[in-house]
CHARMM internal coordinates of N, CA and C (Angstrom, degrees):
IC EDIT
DIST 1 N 1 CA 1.4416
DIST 1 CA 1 C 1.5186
ANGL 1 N 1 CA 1 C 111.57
DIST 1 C 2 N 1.2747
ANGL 1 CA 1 C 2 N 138.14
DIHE 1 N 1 CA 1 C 2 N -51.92
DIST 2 N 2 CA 1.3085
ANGL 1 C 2 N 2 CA 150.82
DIHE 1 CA 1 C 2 N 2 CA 137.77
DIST 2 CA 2 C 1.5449
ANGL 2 N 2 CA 2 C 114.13
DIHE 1 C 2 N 2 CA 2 C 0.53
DIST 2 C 3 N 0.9700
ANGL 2 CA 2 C 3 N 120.33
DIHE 2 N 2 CA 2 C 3 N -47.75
DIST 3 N 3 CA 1.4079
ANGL 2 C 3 N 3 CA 117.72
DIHE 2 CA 2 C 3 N 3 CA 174.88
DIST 3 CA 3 C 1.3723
ANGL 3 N 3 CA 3 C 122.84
DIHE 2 C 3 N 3 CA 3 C -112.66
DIST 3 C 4 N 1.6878
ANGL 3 CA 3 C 4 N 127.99
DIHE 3 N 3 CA 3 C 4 N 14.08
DIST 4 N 4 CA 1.0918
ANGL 3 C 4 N 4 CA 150.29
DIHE 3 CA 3 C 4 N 4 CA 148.74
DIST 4 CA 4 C 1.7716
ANGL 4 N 4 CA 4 C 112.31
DIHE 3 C 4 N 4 CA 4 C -70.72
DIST 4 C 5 N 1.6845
ANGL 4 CA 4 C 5 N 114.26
DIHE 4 N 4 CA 4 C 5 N -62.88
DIST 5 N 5 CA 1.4248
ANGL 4 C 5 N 5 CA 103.91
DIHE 4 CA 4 C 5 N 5 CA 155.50
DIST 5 CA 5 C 1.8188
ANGL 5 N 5 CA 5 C 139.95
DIHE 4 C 5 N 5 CA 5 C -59.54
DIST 5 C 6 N 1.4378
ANGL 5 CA 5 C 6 N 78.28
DIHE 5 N 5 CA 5 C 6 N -7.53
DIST 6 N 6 CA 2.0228
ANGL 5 C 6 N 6 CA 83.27
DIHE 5 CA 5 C 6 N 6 CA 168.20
DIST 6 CA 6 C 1.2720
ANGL 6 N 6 CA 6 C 123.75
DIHE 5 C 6 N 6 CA 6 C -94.23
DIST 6 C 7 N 1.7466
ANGL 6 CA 6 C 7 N 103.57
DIHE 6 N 6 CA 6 C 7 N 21.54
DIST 7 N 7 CA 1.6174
ANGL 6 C 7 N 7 CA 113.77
DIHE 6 CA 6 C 7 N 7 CA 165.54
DIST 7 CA 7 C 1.8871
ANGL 7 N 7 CA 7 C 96.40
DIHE 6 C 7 N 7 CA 7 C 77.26
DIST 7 C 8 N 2.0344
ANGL 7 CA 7 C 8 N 89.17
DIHE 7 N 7 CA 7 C 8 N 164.38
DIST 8 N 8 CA 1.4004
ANGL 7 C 8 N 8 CA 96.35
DIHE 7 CA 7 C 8 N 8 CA -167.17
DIST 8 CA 8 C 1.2763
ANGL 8 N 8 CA 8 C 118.56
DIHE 7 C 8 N 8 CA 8 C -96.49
DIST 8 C 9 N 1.4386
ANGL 8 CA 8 C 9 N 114.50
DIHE 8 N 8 CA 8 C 9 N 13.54
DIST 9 N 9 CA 1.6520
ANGL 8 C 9 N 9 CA 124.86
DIHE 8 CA 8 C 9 N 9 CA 172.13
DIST 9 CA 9 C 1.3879
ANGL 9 N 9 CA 9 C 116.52
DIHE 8 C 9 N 9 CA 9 C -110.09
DIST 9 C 10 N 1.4412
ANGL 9 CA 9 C 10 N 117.95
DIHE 9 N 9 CA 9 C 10 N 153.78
DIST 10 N 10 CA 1.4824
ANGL 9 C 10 N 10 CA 116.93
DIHE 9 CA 9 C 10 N 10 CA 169.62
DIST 10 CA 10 C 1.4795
ANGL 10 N 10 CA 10 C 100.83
DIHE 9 C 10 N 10 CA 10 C -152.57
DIST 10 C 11 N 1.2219
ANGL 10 CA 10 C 11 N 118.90
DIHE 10 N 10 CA 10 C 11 N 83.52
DIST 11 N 11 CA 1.2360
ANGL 10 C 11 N 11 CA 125.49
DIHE 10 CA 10 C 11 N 11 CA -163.10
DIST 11 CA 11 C 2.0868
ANGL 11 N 11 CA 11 C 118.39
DIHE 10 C 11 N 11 CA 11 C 85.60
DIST 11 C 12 N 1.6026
ANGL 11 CA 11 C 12 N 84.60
DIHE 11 N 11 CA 11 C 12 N -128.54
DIST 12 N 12 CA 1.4818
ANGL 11 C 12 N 12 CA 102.87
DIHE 11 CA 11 C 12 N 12 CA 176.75
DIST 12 CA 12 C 1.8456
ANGL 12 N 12 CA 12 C 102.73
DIHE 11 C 12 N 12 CA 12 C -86.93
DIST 12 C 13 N 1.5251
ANGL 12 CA 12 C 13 N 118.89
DIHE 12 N 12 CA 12 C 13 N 10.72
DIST 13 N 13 CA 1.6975
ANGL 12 C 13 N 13 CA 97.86
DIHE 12 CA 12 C 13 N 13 CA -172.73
DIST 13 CA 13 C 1.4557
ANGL 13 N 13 CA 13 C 87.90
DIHE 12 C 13 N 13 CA 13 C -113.29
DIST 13 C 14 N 1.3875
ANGL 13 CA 13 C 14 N 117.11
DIHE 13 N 13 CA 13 C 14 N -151.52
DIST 14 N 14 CA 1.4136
ANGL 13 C 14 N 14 CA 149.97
DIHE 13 CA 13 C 14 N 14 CA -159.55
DIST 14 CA 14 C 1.3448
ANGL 14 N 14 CA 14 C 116.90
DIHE 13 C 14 N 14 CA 14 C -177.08
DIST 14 C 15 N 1.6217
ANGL 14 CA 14 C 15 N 122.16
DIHE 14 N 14 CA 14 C 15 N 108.11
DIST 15 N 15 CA 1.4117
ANGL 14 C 15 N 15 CA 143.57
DIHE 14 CA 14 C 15 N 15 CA -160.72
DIST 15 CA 15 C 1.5023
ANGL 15 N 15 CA 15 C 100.10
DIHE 14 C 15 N 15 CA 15 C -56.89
DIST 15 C 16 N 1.2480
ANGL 15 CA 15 C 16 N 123.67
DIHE 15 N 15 CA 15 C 16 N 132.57
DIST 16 N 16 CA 1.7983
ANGL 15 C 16 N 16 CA 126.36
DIHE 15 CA 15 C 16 N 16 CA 170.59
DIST 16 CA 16 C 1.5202
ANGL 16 N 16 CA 16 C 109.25
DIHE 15 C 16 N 16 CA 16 C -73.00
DIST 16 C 17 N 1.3000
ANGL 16 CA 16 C 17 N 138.64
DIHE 16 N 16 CA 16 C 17 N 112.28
DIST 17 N 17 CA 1.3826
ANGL 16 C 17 N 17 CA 121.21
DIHE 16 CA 16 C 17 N 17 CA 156.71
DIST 17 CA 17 C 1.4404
ANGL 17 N 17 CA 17 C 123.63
DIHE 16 C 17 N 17 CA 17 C -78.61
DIST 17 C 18 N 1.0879
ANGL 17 CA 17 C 18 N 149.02
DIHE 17 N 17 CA 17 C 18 N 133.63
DIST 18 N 18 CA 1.4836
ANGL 17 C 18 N 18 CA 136.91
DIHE 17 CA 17 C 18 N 18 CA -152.09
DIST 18 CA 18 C 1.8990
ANGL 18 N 18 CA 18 C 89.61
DIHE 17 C 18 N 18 CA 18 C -101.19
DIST 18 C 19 N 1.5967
ANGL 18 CA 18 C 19 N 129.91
DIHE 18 N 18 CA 18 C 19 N 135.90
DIST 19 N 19 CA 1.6169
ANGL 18 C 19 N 19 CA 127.71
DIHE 18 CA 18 C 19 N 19 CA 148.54
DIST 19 CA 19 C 1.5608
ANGL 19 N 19 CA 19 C 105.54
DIHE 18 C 19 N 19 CA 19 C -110.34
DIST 19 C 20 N 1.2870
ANGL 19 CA 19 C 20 N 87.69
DIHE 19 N 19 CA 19 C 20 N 142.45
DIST 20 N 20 CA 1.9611
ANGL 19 C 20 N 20 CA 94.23
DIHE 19 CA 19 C 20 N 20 CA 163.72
DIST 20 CA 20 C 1.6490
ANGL 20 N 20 CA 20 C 83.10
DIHE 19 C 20 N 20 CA 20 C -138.96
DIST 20 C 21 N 1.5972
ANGL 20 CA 20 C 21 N 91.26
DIHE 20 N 20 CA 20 C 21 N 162.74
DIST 21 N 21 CA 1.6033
ANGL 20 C 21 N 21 CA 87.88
DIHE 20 CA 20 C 21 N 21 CA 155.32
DIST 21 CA 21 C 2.1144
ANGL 21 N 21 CA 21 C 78.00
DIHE 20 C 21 N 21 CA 21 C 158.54
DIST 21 C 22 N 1.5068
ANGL 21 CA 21 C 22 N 119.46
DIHE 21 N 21 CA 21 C 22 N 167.01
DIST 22 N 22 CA 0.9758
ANGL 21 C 22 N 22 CA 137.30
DIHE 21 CA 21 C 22 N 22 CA -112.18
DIST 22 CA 22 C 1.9470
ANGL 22 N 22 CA 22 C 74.61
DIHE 21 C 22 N 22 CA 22 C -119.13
DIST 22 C 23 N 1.0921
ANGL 22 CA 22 C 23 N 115.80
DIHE 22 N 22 CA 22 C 23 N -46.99
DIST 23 N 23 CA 1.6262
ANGL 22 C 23 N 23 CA 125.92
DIHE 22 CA 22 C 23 N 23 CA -161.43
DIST 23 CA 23 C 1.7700
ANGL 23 N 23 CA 23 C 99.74
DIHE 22 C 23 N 23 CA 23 C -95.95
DIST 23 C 24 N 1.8441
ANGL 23 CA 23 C 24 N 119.35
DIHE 23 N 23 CA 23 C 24 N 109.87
DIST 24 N 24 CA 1.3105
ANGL 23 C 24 N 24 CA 112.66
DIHE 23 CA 23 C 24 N 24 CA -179.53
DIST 24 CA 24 C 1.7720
ANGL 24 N 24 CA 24 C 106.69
DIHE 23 C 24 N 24 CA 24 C -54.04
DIST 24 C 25 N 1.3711
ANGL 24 CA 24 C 25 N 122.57
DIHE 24 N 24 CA 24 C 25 N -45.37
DIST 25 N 25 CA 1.0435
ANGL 24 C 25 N 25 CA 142.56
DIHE 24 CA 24 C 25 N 25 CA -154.04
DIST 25 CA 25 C 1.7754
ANGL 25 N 25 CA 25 C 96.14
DIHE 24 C 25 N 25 CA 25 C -60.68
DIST 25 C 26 N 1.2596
ANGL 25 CA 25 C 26 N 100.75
DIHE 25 N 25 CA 25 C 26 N -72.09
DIST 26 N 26 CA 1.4588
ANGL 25 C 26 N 26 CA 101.60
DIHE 25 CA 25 C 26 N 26 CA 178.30
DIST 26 CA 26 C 1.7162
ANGL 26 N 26 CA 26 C 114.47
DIHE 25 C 26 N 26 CA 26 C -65.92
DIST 26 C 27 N 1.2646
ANGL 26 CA 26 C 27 N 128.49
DIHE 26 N 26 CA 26 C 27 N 5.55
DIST 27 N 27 CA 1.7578
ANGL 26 C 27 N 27 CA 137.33
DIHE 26 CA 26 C 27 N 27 CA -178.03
DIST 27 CA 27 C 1.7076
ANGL 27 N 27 CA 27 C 77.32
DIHE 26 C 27 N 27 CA 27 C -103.81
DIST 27 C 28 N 1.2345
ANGL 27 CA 27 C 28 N 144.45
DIHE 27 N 27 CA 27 C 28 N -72.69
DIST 28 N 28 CA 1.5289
ANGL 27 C 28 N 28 CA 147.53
DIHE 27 CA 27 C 28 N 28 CA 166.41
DIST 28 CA 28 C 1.3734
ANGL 28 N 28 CA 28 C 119.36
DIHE 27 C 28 N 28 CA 28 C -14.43
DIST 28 C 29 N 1.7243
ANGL 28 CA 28 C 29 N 125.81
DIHE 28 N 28 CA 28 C 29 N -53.03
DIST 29 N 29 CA 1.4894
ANGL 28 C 29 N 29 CA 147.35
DIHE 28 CA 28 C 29 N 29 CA 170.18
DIST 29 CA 29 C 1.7592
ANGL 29 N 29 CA 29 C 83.02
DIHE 28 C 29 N 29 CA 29 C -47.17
DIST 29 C 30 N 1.9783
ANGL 29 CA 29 C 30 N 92.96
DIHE 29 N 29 CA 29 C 30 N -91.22
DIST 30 N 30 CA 1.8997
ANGL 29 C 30 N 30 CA 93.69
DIHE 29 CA 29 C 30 N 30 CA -173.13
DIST 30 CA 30 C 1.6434
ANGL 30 N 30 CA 30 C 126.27
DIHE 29 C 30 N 30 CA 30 C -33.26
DIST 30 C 31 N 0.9682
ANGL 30 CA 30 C 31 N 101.41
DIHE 30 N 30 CA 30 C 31 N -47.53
DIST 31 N 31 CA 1.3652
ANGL 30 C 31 N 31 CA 100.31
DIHE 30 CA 30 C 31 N 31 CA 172.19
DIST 31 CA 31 C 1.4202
ANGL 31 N 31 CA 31 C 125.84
DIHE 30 C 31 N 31 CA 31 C -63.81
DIST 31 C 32 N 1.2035
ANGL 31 CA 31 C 32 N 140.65
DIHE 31 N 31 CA 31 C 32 N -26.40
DIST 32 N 32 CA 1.7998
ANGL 31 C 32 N 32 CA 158.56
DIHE 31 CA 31 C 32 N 32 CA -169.34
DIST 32 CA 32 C 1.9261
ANGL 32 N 32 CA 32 C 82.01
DIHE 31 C 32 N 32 CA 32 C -80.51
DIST 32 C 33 N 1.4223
ANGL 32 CA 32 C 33 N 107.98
DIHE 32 N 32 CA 32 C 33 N -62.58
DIST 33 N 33 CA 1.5455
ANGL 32 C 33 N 33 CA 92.90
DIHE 32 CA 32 C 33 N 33 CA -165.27
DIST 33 CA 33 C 1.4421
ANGL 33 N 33 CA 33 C 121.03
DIHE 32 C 33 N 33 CA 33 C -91.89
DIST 33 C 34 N 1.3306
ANGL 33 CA 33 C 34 N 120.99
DIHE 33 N 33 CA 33 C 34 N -3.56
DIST 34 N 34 CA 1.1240
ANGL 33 C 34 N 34 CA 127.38
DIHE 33 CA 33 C 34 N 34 CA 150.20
DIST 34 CA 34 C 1.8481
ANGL 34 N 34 CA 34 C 119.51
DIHE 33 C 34 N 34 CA 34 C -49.80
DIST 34 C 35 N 0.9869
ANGL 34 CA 34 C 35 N 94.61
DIHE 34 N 34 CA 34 C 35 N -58.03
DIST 35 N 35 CA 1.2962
ANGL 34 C 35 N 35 CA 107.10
DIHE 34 CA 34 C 35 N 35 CA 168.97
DIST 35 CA 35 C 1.6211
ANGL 35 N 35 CA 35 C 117.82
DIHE 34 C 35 N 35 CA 35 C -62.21
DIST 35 C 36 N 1.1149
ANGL 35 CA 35 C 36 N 122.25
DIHE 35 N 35 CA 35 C 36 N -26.41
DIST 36 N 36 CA 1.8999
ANGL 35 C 36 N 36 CA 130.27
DIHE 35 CA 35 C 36 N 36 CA -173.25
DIST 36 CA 36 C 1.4421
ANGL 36 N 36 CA 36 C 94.07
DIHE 35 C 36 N 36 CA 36 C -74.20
DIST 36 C 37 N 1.0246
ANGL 36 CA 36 C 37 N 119.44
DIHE 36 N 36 CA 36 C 37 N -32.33
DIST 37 N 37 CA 1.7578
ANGL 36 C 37 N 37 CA 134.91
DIHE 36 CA 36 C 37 N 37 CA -153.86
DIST 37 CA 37 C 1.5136
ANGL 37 N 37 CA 37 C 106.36
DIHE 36 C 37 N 37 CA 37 C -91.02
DIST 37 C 38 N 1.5108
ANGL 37 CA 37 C 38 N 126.30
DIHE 37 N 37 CA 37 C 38 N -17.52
DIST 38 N 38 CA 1.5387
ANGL 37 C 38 N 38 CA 163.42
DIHE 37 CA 37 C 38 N 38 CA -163.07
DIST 38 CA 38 C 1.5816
ANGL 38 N 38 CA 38 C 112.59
DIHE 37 C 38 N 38 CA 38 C 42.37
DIST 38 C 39 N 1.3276
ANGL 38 CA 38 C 39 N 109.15
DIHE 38 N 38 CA 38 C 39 N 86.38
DIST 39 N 39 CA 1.3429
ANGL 38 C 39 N 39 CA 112.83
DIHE 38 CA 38 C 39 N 39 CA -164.36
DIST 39 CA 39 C 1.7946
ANGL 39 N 39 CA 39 C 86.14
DIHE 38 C 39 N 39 CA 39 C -156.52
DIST 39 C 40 N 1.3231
ANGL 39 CA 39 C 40 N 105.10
DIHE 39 N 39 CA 39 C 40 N 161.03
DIST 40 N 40 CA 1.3656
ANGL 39 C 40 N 40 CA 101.75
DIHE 39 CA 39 C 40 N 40 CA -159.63
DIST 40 CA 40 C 1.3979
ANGL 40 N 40 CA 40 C 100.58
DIHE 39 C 40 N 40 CA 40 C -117.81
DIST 40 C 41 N 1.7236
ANGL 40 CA 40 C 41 N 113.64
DIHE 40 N 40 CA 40 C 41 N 151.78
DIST 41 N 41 CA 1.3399
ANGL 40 C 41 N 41 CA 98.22
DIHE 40 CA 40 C 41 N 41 CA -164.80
DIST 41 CA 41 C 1.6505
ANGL 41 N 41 CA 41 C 97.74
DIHE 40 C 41 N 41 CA 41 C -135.83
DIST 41 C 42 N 1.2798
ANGL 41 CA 41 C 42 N 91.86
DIHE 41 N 41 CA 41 C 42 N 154.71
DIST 42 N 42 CA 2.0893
ANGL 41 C 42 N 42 CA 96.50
DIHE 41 CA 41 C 42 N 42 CA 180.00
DIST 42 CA 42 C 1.3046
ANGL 42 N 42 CA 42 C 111.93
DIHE 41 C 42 N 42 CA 42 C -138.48
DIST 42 C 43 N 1.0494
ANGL 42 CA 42 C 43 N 133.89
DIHE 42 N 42 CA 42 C 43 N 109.89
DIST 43 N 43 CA 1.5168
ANGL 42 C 43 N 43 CA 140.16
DIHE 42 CA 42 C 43 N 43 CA 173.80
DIST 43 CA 43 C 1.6731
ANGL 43 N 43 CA 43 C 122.61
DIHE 42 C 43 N 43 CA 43 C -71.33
DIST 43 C 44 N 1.8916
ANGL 43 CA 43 C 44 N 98.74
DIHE 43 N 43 CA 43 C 44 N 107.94
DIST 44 N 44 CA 1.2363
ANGL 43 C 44 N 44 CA 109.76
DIHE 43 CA 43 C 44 N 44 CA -150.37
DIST 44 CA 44 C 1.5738
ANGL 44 N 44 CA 44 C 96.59
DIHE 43 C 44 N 44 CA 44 C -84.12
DIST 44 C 45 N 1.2326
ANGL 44 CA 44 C 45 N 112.27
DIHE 44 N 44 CA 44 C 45 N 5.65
DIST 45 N 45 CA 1.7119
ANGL 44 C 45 N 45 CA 103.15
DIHE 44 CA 44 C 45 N 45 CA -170.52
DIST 45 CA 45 C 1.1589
ANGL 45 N 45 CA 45 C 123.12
DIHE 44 C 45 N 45 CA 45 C 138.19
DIST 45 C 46 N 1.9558
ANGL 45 CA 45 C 46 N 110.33
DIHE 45 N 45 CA 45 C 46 N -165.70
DIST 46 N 46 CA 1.7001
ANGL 45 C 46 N 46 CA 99.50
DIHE 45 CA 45 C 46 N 46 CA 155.38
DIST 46 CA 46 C 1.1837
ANGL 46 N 46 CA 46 C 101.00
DIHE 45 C 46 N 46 CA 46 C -97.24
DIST 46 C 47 N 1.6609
ANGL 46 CA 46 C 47 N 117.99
DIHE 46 N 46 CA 46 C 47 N -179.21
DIST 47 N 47 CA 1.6354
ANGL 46 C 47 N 47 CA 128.83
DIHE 46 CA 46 C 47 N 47 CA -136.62
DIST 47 CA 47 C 1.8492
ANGL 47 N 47 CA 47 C 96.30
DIHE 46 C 47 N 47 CA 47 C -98.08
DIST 47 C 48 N 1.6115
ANGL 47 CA 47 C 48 N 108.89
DIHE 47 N 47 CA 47 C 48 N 1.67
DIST 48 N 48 CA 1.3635
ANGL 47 C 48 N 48 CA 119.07
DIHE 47 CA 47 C 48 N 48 CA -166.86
DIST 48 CA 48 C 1.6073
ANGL 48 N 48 CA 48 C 79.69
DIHE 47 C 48 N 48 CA 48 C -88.02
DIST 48 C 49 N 1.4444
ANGL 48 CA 48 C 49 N 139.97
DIHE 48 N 48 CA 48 C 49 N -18.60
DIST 49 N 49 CA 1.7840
ANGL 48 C 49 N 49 CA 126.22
DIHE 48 CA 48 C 49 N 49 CA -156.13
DIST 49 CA 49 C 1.7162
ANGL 49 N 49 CA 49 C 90.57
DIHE 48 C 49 N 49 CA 49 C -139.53
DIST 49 C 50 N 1.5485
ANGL 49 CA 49 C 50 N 99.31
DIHE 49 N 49 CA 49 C 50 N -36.04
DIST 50 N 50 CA 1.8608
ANGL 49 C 50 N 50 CA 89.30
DIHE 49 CA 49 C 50 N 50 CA -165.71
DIST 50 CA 50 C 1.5604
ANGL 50 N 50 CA 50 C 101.64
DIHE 49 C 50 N 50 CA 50 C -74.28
DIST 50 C 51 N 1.3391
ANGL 50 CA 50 C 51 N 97.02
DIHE 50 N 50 CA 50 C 51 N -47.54
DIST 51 N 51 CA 1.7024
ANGL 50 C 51 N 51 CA 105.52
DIHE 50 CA 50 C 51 N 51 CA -176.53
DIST 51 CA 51 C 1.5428
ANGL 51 N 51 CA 51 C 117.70
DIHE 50 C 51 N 51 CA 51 C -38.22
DIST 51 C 52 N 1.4600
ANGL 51 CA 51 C 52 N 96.49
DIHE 51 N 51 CA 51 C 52 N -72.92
DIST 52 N 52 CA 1.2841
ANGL 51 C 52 N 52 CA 93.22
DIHE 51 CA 51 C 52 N 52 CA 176.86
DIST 52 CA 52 C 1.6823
ANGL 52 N 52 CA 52 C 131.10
DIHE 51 C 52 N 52 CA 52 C -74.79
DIST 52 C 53 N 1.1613
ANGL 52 CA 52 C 53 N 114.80
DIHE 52 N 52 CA 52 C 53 N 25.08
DIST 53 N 53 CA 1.1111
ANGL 52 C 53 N 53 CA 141.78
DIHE 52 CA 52 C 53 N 53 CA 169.64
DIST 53 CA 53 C 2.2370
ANGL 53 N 53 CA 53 C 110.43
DIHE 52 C 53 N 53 CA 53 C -78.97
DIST 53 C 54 N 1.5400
ANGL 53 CA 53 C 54 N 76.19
DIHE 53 N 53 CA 53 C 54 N -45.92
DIST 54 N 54 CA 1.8068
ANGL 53 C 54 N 54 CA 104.75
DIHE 53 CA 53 C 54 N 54 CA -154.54
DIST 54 CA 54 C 1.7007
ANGL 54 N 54 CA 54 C 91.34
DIHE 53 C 54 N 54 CA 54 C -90.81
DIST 54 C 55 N 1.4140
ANGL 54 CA 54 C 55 N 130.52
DIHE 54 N 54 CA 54 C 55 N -24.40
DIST 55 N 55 CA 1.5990
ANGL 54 C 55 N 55 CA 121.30
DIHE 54 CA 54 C 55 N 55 CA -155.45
DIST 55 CA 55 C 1.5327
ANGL 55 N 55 CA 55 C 96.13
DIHE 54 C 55 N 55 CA 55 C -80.63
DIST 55 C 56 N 1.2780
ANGL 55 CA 55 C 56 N 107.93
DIHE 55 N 55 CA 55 C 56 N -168.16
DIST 56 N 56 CA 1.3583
ANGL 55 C 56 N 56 CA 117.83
DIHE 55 CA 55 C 56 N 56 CA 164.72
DIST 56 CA 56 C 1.4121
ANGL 56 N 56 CA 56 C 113.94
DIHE 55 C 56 N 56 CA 56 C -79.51
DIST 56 C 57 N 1.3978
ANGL 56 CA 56 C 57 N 125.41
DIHE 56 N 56 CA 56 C 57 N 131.64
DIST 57 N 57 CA 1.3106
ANGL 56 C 57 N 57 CA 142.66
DIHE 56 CA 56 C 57 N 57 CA 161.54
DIST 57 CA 57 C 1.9402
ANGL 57 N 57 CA 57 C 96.08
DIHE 56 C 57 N 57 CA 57 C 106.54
DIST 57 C 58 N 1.4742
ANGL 57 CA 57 C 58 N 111.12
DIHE 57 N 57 CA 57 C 58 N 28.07
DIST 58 N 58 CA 1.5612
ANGL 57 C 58 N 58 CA 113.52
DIHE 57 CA 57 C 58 N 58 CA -163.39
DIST 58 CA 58 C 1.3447
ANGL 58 N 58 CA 58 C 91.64
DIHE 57 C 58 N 58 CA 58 C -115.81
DIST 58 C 59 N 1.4269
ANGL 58 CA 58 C 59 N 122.44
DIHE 58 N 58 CA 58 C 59 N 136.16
DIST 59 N 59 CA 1.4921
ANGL 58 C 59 N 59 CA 143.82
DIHE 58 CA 58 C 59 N 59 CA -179.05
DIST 59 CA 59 C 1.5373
ANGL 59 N 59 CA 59 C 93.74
DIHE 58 C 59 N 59 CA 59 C -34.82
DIST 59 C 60 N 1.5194
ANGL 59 CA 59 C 60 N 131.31
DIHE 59 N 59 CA 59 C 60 N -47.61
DIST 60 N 60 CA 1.6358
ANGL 59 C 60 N 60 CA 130.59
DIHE 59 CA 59 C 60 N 60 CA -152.24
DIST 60 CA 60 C 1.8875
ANGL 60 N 60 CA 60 C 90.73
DIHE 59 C 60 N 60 CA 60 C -94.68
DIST 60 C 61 N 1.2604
ANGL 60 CA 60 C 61 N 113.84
DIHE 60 N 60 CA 60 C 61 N -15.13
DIST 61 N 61 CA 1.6615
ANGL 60 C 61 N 61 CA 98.60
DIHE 60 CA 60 C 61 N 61 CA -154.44
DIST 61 CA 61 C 1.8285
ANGL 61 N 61 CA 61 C 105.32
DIHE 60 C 61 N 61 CA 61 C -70.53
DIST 61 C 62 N 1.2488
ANGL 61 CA 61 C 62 N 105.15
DIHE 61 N 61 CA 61 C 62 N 161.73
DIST 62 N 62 CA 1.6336
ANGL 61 C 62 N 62 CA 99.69
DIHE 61 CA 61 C 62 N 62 CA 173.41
DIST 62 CA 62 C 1.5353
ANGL 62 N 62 CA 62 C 121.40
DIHE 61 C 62 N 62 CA 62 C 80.10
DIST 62 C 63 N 1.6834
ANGL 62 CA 62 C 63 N 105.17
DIHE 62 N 62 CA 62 C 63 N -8.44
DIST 63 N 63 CA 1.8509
ANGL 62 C 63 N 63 CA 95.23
DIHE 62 CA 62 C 63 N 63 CA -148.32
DIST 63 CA 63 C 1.7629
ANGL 63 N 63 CA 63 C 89.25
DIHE 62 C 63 N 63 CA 63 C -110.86
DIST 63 C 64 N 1.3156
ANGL 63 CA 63 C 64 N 109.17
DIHE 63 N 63 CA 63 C 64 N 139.88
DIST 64 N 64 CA 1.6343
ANGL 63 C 64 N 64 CA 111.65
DIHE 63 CA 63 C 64 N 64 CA -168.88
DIST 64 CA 64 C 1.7289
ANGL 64 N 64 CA 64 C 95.64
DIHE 63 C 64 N 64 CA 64 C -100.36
DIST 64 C 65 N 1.7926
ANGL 64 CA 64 C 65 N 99.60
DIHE 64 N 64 CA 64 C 65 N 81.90
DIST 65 N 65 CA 1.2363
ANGL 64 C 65 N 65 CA 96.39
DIHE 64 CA 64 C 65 N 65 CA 160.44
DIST 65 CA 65 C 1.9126
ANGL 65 N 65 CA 65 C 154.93
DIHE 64 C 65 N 65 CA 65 C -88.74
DIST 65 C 66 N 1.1590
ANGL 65 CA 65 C 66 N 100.04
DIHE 65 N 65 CA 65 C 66 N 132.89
DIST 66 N 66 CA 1.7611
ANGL 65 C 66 N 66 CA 100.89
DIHE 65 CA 65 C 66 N 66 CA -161.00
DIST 66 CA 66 C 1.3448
ANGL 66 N 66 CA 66 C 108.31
DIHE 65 C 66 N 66 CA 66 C -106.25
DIST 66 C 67 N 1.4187
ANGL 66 CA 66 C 67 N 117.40
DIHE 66 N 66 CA 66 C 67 N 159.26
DIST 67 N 67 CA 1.5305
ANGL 66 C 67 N 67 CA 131.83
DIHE 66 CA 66 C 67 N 67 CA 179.07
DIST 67 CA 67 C 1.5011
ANGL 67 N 67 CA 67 C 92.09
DIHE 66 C 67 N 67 CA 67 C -127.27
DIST 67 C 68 N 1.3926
ANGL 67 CA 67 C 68 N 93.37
DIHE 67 N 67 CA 67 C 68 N 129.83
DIST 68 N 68 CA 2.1208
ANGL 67 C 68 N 68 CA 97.80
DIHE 67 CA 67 C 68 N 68 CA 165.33
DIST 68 CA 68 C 1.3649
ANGL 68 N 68 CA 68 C 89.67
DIHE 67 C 68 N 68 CA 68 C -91.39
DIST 68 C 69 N 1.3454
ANGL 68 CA 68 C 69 N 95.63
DIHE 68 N 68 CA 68 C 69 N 143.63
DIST 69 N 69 CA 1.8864
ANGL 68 C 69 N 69 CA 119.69
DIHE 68 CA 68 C 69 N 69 CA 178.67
DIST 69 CA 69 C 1.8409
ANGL 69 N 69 CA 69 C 99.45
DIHE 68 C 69 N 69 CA 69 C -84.41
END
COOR INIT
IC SEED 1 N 1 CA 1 C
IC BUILD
């Protein structure tokens, strides 16, 4: 969360927000405003692989990921 309020730039990149979740439609919603907000978004899956990907103690959790534009 910490590096979600430190905005979606850090220089020349743009912060990754990670979605999983079970419904494309509602992963589509997250994603539209993820993106409005300018932060870049990647859909890790369903919440059985993305989730626990994304929780605490999950390979993705904690890590302040960036895309150079």
């Amino acid at each position: 969360m910490s590096n979600f309020v430190n905005g979606p730039r850090v220089g020349g990149a743009r912060r990754v927000l990670l979605v999983s979740g079970e419904h494309a439609e509602v992963n589509k919603v997250a994603t539209d405003l993820i993106i409005s907000f300018g932060f870049v978004s990647v859909d890790v899956g369903r919440l059985i692989i993305g989730g626990r990907l994304q929780q605490a103690g999950g390979a993705l959790a904690g890590h302040d990921l960036l895309l150079n534009d």
